[in-house]
C-alpha positions in Angstrom: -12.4 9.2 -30.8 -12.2 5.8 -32.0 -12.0 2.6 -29.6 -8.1 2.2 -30.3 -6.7 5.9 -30.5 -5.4 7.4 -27.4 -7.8 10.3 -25.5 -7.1 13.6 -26.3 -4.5 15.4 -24.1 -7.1 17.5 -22.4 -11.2 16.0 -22.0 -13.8 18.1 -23.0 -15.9 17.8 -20.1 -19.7 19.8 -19.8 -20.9 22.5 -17.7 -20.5 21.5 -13.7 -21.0 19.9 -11.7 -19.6 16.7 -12.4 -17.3 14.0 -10.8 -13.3 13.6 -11.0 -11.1 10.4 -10.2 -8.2 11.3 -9.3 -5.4 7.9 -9.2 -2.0 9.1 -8.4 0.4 5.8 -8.8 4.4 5.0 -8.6 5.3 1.7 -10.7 7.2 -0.6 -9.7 9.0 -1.7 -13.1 8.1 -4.9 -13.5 6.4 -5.6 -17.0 6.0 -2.3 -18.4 4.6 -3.4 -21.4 1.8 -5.8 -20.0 0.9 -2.7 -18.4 0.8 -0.5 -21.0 -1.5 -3.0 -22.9 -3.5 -3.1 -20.0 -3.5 0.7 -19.5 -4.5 1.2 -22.9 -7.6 -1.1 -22.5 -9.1 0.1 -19.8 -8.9 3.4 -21.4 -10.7 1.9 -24.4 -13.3 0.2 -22.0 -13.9 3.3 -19.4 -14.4 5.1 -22.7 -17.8 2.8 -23.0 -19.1 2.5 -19.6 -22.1 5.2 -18.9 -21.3 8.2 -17.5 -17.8 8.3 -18.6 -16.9 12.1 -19.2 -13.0 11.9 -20.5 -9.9 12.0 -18.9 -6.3 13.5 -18.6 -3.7 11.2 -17.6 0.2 12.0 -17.1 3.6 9.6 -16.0 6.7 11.0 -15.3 10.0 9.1 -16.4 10.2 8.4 -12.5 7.1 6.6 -12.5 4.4 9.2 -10.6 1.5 8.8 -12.8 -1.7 10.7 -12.4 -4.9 9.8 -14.1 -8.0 12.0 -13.5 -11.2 10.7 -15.5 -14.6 12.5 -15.3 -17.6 11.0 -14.8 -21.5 12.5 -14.3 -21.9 11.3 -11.1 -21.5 8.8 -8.3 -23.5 5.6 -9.6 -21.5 5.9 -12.8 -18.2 5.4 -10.7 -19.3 2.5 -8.4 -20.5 1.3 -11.7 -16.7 1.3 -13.3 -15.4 0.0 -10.0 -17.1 -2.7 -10.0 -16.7 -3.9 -13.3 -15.4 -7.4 -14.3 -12.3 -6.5 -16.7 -12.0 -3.5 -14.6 -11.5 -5.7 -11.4 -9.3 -7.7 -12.9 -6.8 -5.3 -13.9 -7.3 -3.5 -10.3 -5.9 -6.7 -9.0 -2.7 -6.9 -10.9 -2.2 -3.2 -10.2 -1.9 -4.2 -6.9 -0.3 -7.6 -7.5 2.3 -6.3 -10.5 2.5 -2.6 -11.8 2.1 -0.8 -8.9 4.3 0.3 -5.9 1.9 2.5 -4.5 -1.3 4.5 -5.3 -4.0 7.2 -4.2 -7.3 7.1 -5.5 -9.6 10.1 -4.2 -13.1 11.4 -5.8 -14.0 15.0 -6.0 -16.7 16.9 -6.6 -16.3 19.1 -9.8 -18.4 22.9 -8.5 -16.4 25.1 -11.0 -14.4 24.9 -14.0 -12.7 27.2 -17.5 -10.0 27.0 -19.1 -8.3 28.6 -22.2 -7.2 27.0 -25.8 -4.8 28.6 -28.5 
């Protein structure tokens, strides 16, 4: 995957265990295509940061988003917090884009799936 093309719908994670994000958001409306922008590079930049696994992400036309990304394991994710782009579009979440969110950290023990 290349720095600019969007992740692929489902991330091809490895063998368990591993560590899943989960951020569940409603938007509030205002500037939808600053955040887009901003959406977009901080999928390019978690994409860089060690430990980063994949992720899935999903928005509804009535704003509930979900984003899970995967990650090897707990440092990696302090790591992401913590880091200075990251931060900063944390903030306008919270200041702009966002009327509420949920951000919780599992535990991946067990995972399969199925593709066509």
């Amino acid at each position: 995957m290349s720095p600019s093309s969007p992740p692929p719908p489902l991330a091809d994670t490895p063998e368990p265990p591993y560590y899943a994000v989960i951020f569940a958001s409603t938007m509030t409306g205002d500037d939808p295509e600053g955040y887009a922008a901003m959406a977009q590079a901080m999928v390019d930049l978690a994409a860089r940061q060690p430990g980063y696994l994949g992720l899935e992400s999903a928005r509804g036309p009535d704003g509930l988003g979900i984003t899970v990304s995967y990650w090897t394991d707990p440092a990696a994710i302090t790591a992401w917090k913590a880091q200075a782009e990251h931060q900063v579009a944390q903030r306008l979440g919270r200041d702009r884009w966002y009327g509420a969110f949920r951000l919780r950290v599992a535990r991946v023990e067990r995972a399969y799936g199925f593709d066509r």
